[in-house]
VEXTOR-778993 format. One record per residue: residue number from 0; x negated, y negated, z negated of N, C-alpha, C in turn; residue in three letters. Coordinates in steps of 0.1 Angstrom, whole numbers. Example, Ala and Ser with C-alpha at 12.3 -4.5 7.8 and 13.67 -1.06 7.14 Angstrom:
2
SITE; 0; -132; 57; -78; -123; 45; -78; -132; 33; -78; ALA
SITE; 1; -128; 22; -71; -137; 11; -71; -129; 0; -79; SER
END
This chain:
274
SITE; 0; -1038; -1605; -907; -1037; -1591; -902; -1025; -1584; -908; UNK
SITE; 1; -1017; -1579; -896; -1007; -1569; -900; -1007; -1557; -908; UNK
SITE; 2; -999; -1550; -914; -1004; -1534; -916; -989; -1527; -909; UNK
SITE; 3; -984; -1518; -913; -976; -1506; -911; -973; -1508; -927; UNK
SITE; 4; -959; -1507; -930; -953; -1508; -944; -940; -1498; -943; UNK
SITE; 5; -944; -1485; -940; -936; -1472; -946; -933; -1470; -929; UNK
SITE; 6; -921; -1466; -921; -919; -1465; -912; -915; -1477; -900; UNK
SITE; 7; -925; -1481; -889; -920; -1489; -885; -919; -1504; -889; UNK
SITE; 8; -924; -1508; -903; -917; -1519; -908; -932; -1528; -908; UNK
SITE; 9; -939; -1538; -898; -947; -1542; -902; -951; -1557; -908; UNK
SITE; 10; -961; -1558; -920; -959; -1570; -929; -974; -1576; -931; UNK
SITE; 11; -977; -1589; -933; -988; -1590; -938; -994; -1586; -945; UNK
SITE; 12; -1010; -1583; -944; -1014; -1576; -958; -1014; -1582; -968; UNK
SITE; 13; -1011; -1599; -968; -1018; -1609; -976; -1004; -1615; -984; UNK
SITE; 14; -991; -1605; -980; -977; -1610; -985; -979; -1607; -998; UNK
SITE; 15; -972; -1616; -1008; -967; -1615; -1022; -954; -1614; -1024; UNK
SITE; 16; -949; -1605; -1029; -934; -1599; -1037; -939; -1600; -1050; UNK
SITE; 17; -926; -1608; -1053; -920; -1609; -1067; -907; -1604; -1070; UNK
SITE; 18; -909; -1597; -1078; -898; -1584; -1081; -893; -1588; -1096; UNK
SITE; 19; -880; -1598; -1096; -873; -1601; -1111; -861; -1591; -1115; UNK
SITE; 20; -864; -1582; -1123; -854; -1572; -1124; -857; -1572; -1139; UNK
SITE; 21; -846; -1571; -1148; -849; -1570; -1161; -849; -1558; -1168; UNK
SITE; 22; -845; -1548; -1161; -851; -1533; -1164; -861; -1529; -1160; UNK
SITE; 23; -870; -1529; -1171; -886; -1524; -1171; -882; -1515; -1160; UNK
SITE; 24; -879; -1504; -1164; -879; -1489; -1154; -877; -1491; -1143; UNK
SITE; 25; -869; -1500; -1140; -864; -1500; -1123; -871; -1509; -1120; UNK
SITE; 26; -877; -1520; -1124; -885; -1530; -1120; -898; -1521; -1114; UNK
SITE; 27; -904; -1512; -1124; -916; -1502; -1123; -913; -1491; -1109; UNK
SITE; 28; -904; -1489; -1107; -896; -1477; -1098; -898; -1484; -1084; UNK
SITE; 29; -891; -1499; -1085; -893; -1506; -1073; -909; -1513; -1070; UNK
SITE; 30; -914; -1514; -1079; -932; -1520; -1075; -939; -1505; -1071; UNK
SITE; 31; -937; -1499; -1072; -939; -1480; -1069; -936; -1482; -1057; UNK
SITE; 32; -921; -1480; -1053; -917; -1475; -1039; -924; -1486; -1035; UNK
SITE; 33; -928; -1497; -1037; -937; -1506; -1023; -951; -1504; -1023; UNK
SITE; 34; -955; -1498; -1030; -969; -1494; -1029; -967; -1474; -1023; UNK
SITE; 35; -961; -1470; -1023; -958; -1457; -1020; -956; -1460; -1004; UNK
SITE; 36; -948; -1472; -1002; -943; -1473; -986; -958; -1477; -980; UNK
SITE; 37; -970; -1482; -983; -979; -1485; -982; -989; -1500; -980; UNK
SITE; 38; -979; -1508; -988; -978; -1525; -993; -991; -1526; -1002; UNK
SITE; 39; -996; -1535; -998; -1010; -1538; -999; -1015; -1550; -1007; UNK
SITE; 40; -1004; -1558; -1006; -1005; -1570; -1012; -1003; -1573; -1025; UNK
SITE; 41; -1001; -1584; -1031; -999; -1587; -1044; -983; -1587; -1049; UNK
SITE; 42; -982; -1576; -1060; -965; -1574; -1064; -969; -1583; -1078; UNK
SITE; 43; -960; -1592; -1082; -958; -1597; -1094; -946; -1589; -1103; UNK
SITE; 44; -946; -1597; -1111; -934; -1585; -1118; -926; -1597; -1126; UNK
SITE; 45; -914; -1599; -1127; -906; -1605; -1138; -896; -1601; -1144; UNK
SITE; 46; -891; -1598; -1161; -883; -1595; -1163; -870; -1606; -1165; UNK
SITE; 47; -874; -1618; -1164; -864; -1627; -1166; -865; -1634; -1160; UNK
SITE; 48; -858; -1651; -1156; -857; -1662; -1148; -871; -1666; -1151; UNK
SITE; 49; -873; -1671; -1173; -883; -1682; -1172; -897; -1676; -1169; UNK
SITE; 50; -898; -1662; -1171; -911; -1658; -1164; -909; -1660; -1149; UNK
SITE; 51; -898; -1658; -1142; -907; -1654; -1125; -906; -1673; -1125; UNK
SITE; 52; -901; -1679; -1129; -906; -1697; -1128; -918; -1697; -1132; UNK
SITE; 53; -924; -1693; -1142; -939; -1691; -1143; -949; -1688; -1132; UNK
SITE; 54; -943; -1676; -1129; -952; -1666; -1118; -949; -1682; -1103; UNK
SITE; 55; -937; -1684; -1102; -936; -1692; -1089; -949; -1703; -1092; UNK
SITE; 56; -947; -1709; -1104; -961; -1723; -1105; -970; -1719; -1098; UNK
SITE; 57; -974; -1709; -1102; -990; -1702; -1100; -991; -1699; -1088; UNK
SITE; 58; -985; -1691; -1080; -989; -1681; -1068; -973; -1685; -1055; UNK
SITE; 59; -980; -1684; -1045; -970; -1686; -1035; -964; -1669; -1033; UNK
SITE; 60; -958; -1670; -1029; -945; -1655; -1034; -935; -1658; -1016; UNK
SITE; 61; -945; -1647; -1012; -933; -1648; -998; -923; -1634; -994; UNK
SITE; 62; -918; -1631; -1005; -906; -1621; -1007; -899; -1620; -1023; UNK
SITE; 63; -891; -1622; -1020; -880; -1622; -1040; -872; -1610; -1040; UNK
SITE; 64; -878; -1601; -1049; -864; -1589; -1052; -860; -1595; -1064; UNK
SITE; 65; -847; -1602; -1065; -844; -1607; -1073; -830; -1602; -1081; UNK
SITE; 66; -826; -1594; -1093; -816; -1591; -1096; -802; -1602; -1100; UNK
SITE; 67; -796; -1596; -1090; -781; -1609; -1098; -777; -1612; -1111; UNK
SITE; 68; -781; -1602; -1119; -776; -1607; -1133; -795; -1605; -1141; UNK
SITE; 69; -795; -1615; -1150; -806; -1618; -1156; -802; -1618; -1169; UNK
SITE; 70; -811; -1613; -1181; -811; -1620; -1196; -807; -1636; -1198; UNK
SITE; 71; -814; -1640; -1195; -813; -1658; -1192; -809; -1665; -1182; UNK
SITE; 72; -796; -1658; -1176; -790; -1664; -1164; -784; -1652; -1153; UNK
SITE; 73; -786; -1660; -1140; -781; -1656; -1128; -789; -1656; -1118; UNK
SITE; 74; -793; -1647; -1106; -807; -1649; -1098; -796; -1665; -1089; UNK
SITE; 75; -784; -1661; -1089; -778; -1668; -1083; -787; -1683; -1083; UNK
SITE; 76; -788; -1687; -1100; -795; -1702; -1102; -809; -1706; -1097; UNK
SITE; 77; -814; -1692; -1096; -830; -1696; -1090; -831; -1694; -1081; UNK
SITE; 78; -820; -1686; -1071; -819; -1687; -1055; -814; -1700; -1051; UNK
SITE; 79; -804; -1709; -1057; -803; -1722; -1055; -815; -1731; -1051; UNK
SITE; 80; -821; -1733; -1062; -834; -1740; -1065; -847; -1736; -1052; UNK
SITE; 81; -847; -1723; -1054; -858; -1719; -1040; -854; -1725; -1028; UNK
SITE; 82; -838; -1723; -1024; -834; -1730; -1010; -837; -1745; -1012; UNK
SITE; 83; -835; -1748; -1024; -837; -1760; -1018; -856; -1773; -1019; UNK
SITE; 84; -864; -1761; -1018; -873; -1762; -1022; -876; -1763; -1001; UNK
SITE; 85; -885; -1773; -998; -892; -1765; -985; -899; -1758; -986; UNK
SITE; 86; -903; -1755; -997; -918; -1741; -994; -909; -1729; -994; UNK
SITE; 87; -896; -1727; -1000; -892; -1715; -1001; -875; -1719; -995; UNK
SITE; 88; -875; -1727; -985; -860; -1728; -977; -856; -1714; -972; UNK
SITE; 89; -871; -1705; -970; -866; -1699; -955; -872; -1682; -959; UNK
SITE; 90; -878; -1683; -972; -883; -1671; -977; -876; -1663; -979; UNK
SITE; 91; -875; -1650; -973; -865; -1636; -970; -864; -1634; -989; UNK
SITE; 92; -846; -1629; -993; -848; -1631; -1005; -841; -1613; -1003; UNK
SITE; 93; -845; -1602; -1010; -839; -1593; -1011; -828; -1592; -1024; UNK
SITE; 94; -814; -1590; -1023; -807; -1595; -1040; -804; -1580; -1044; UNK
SITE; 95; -805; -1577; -1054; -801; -1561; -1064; -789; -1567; -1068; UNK
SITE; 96; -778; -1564; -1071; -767; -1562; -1078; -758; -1554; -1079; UNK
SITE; 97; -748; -1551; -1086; -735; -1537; -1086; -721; -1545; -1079; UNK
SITE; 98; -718; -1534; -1076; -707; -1540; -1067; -696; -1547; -1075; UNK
SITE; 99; -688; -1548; -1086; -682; -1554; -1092; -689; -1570; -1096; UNK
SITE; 100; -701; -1573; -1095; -711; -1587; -1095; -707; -1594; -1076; UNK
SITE; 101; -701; -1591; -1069; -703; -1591; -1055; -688; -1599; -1057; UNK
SITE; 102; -688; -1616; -1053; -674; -1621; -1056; -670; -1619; -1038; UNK
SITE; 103; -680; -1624; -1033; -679; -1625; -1017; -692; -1624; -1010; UNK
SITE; 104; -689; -1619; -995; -699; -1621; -987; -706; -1630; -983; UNK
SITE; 105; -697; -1640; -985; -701; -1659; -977; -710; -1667; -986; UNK
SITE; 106; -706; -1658; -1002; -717; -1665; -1013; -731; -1661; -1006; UNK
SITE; 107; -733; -1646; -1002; -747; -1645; -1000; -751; -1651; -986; UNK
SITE; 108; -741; -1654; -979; -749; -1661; -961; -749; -1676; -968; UNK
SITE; 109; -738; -1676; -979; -747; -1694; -979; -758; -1698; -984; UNK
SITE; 110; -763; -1685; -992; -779; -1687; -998; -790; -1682; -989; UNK
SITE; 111; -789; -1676; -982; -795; -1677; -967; -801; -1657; -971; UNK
SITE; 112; -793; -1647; -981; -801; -1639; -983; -793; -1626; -975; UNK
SITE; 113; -802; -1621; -966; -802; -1610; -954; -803; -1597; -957; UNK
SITE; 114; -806; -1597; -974; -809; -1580; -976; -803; -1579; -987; UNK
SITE; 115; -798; -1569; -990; -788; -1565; -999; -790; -1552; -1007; UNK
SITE; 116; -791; -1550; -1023; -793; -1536; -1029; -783; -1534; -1035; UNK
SITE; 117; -774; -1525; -1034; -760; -1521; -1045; -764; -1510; -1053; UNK
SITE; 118; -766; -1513; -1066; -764; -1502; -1072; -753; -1493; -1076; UNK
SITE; 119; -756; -1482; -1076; -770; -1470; -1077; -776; -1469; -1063; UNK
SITE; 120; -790; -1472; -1059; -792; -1472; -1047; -805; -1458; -1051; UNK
SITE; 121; -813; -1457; -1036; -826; -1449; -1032; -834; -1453; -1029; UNK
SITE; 122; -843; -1451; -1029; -856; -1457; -1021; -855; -1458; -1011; UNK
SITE; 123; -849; -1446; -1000; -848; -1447; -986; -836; -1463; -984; UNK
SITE; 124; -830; -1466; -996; -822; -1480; -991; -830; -1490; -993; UNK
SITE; 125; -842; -1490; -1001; -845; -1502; -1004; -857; -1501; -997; UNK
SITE; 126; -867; -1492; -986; -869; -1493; -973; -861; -1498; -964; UNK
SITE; 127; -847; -1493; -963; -839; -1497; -952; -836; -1512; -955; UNK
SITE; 128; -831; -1518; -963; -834; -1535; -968; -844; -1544; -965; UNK
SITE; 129; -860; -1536; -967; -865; -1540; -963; -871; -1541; -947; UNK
SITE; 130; -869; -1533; -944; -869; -1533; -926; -867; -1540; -919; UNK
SITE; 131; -851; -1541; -930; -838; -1560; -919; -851; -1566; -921; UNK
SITE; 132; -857; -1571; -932; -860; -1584; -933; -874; -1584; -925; UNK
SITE; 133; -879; -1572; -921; -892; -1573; -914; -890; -1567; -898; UNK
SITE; 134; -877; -1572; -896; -875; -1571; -883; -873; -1559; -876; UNK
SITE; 135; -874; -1544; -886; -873; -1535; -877; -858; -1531; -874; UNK
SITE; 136; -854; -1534; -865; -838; -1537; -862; -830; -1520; -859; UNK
SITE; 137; -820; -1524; -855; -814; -1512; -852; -817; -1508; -836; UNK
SITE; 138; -820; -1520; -830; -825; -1517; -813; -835; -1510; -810; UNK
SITE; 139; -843; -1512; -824; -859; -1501; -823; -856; -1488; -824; UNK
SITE; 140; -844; -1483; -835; -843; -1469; -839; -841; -1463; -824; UNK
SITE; 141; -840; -1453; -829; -838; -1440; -815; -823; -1441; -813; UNK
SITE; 142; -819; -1439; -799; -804; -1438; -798; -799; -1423; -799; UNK
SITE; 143; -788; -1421; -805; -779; -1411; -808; -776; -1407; -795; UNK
SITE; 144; -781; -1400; -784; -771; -1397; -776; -754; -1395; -781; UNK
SITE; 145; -746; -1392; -769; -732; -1394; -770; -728; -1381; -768; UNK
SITE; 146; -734; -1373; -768; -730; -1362; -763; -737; -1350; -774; UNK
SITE; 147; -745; -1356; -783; -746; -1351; -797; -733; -1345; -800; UNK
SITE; 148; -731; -1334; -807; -725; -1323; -814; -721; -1327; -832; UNK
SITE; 149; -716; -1337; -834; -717; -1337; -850; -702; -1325; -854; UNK
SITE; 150; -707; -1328; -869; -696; -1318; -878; -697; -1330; -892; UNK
SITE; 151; -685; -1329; -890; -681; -1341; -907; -671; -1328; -912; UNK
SITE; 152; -677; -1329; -926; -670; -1319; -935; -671; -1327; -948; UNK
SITE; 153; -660; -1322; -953; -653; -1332; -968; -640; -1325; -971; UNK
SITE; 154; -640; -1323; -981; -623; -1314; -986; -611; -1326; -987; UNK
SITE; 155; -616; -1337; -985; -607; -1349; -987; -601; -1352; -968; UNK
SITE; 156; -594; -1353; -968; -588; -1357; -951; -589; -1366; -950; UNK
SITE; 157; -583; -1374; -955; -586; -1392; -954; -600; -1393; -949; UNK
SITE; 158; -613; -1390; -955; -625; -1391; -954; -633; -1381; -945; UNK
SITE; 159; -628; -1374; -940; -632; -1369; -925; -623; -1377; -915; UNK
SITE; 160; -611; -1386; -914; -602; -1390; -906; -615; -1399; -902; UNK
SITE; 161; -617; -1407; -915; -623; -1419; -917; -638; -1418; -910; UNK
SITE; 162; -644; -1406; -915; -661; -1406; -909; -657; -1406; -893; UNK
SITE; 163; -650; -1392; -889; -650; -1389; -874; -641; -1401; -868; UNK
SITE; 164; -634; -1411; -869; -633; -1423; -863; -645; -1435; -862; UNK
SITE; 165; -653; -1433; -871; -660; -1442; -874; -667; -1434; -859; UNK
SITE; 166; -674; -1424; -861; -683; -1417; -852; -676; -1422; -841; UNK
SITE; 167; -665; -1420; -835; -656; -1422; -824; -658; -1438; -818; UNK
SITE; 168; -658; -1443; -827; -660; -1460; -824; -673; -1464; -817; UNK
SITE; 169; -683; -1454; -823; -697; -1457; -817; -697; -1450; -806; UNK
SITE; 170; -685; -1442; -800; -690; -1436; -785; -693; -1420; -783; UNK
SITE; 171; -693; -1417; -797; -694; -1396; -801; -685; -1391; -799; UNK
SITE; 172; -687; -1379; -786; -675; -1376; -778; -675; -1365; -786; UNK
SITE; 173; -683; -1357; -790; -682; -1343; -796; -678; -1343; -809; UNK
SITE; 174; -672; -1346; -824; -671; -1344; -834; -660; -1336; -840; UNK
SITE; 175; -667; -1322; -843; -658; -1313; -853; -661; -1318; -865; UNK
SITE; 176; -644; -1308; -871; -643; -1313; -883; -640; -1302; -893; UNK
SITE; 177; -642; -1302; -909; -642; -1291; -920; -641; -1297; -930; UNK
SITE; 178; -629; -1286; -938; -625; -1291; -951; -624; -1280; -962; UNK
SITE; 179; -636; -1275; -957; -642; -1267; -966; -654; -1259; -968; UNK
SITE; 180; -661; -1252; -980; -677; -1249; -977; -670; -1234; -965; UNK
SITE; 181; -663; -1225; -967; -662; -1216; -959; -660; -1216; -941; UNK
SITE; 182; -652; -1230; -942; -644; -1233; -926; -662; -1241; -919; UNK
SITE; 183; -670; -1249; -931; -682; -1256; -925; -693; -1247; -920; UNK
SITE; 184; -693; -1234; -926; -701; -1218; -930; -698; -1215; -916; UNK
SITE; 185; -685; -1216; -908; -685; -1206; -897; -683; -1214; -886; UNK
SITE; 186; -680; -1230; -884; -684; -1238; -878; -698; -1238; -875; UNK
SITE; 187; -706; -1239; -885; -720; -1236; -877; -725; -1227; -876; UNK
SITE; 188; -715; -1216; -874; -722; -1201; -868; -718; -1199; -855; UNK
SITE; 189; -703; -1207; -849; -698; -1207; -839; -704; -1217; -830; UNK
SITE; 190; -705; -1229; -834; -707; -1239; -825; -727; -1240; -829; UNK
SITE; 191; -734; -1250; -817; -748; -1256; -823; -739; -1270; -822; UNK
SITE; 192; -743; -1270; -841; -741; -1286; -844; -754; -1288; -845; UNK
SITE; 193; -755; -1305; -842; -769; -1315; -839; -768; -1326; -851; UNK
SITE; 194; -756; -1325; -858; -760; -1335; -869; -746; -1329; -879; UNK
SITE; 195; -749; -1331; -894; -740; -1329; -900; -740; -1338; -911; UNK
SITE; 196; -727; -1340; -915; -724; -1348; -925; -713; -1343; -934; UNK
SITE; 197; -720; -1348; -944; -711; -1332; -954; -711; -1339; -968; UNK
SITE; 198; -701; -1339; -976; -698; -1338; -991; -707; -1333; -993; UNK
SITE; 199; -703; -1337; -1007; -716; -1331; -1018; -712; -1318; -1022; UNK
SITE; 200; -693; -1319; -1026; -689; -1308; -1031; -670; -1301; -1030; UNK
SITE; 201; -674; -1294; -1027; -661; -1286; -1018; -657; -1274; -1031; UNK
SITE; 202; -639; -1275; -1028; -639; -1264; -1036; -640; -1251; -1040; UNK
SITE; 203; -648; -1244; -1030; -656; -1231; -1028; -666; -1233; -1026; UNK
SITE; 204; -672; -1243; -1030; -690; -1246; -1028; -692; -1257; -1026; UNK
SITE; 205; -705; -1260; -1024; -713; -1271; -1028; -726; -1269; -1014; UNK
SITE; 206; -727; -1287; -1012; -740; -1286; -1000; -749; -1283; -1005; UNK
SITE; 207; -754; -1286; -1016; -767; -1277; -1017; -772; -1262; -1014; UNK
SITE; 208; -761; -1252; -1016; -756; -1241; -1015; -760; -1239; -1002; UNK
SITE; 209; -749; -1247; -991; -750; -1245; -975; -760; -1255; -972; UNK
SITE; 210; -766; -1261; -977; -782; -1266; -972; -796; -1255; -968; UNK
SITE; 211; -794; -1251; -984; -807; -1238; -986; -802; -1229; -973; UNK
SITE; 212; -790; -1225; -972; -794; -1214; -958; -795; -1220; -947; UNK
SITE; 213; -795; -1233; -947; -796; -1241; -930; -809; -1240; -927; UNK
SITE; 214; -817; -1246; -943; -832; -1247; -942; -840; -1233; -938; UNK
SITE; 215; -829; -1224; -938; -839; -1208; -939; -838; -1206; -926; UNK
SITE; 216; -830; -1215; -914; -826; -1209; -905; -835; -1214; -892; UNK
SITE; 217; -834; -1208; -882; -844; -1211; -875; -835; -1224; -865; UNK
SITE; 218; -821; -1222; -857; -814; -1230; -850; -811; -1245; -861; UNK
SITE; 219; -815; -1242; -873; -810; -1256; -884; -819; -1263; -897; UNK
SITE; 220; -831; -1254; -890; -840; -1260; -903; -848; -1275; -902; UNK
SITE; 221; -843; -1280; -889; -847; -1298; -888; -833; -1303; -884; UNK
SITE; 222; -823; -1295; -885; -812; -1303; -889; -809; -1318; -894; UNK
SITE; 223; -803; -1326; -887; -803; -1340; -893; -791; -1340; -905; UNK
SITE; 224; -791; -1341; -916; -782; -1338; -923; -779; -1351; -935; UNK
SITE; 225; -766; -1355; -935; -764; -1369; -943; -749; -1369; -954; UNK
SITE; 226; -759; -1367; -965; -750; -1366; -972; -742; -1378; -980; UNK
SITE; 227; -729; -1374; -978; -714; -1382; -980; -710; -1382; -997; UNK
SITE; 228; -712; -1390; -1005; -715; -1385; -1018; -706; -1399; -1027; UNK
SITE; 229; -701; -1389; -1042; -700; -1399; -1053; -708; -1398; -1062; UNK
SITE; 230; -720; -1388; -1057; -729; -1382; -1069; -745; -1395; -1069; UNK
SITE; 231; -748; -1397; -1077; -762; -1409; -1072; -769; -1410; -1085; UNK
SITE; 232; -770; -1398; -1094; -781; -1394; -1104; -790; -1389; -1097; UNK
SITE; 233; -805; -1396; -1105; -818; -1390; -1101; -818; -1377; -1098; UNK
SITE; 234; -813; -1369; -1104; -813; -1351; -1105; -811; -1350; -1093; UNK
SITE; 235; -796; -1354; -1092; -792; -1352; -1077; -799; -1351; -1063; UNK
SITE; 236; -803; -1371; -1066; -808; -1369; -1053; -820; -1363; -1050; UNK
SITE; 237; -833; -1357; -1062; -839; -1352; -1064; -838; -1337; -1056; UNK
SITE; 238; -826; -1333; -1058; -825; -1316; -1050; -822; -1321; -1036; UNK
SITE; 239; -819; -1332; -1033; -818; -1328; -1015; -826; -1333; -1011; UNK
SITE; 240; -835; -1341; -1018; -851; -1347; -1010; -863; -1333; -1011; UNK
SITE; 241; -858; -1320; -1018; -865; -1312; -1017; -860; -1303; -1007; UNK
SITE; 242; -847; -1305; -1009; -846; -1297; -993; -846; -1307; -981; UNK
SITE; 243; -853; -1313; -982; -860; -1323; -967; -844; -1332; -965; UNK
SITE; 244; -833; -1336; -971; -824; -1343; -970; -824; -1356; -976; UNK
SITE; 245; -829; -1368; -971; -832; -1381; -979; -824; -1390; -973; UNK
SITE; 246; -813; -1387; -969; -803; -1398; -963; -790; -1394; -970; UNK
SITE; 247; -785; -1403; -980; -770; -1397; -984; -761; -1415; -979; UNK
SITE; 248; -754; -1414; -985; -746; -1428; -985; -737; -1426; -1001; UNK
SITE; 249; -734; -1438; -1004; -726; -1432; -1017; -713; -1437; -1015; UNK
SITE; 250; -701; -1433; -1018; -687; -1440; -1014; -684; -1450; -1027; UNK
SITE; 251; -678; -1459; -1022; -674; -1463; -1012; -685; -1469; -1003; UNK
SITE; 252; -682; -1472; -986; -692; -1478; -979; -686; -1484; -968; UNK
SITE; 253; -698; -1489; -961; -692; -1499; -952; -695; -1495; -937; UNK
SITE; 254; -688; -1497; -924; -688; -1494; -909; -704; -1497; -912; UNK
SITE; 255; -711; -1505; -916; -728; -1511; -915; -736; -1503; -919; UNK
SITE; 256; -730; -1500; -932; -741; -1492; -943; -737; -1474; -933; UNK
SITE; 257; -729; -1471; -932; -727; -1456; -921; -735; -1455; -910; UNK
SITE; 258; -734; -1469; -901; -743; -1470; -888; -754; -1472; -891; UNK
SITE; 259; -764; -1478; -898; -776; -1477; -898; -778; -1463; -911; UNK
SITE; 260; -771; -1458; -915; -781; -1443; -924; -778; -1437; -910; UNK
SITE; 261; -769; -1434; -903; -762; -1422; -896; -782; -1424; -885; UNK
SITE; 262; -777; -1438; -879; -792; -1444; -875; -810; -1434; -882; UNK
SITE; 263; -804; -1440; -888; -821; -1440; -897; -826; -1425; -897; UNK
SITE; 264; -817; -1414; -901; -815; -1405; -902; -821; -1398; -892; UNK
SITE; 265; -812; -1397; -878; -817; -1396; -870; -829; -1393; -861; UNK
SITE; 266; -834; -1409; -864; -846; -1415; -862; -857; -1406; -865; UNK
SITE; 267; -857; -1407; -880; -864; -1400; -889; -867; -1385; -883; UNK
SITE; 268; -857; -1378; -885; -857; -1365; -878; -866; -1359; -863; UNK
SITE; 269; -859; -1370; -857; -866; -1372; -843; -881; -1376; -843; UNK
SITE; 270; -886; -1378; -855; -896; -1382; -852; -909; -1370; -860; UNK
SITE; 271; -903; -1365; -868; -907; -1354; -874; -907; -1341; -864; UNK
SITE; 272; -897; -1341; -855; -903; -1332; -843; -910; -1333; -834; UNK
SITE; 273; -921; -1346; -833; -930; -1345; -822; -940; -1338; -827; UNK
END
């Protein structure tokens, strides 16, 4: 029997995750958000290699959050060993690591692993990770019309050049642009923007600032809004999940990681209005 595992993402109820992270807290943080997303099954927990080899004897394990760097090793060595195992050739492996641990891409296609965590991540990414691996694709999400209205705002030019090309590539005929909290203030007084993507922090203000009056407003208070950030403390993200904003990205990022938040986002929104 299937269940529903957070939005869209459906898994067995009889699946086992084993989650090898050697930070208690984040180990605890991540067996949380899978029971929060509404995962039913059995979470193990390991802080190191020779425990989750323990936990593997015992119990069949058909998902591994497994961190790249270990006390006693590399997840790298026990992802070896799994592939070449038939019980676990083919088992979806989710990998945690920081981007300076990342030598190449082709390391992780040749371990056969499809989902990827960079720290400092969110919950909303390590739902989105988990989705690839349970199939809920980007063909399911809702499409962007093209005729959507965005606004990319950032005091940096390079990085509005960068977002509104990006947008451009996917086929977004409408995208204004702002490089500042005052020039972004009267942009959405003049125009109806449908999606905004905004810095954290401009130097006359700050999104949180121009968030609170969007939320108060009747034309922008389900605003799809995705914040463009180098900020990725709990505190942080903590103030724009209260103002209903749970989509940021952190820089640097990739054409992939932009298309499916810009995606998800969306989605999300769109679906909060039925």
């Amino acid at each position: 029997m299937t269940i529903q595992l957070a939005e869209g993402i459906e898994v067995d109820e009889q699946t086992s995750i084993l989650v090898i992270e050697d930070s208690r807290e984040l180990n605890d943080v991540l067996t949380m958000g899978l029971k929060n997303f509404g995962f039913k099954g059995k979470i193990f927990q390991a802080l190191d290699l020779e425990s989750a080899v323990q936990i593997i004897k015992l119990h069949k394990i058909d998902l591994f959050v497994i961190d790249w760097i270990l006390p006693d090793g590399e997840g790298a060595s026990l992802v070896k060993k799994l592939r070449s195992s038939s019980i676990y050739e083919s088992t979806p492996i989710l990998l945690i690591t920081g981007r300076d641990d990342v030598s190449s891409q082709s390391d992780f296609t040749e371990f056969g692993i499809g989902a990827l965590l960079v720290k400092p991540f969110s919950m909303e990414d390590f739902k989105l990770e988990l989705a690839k691996i349970y199939g809920y694709h980007q063909s399911q999400l809702v499409n962007i019309p093209k005729d959507t209205h965005f606004l990319v705002a950032d005091d940096q030019a390079d990085i509005v050049k960068l977002i509104k090309e990006l947008l451009e590539n996917l086929g977004h005929k409408f995208v204004h642009t702002a490089y500042s909290f005052k020039e972004t203030s009267e942009i959405l007084q003049q125009q109806k923007i449908q999606f905004l993507v905004t810095d954290w922090a401009f130097q006359d203000g700050n999104c949180i600032e121009l968030i609170q009056k969007l939320r108060q407003s009747s034309d922008y208070k389900t605003l799809p809004i995705m914040v463009v950030t180098g900020r990725d403390s709990i505190d942080d993200l903590m103030m724009l999940v209260q103002l209903d904003v749970k989509d940021h990205l952190v820089k640097p990022f990739t054409f992939v990681e932009f298309e499916e938040k810009l995606n998800y986002c969306w989605e999300r929104k769109q679906k909060n209005r039925v």
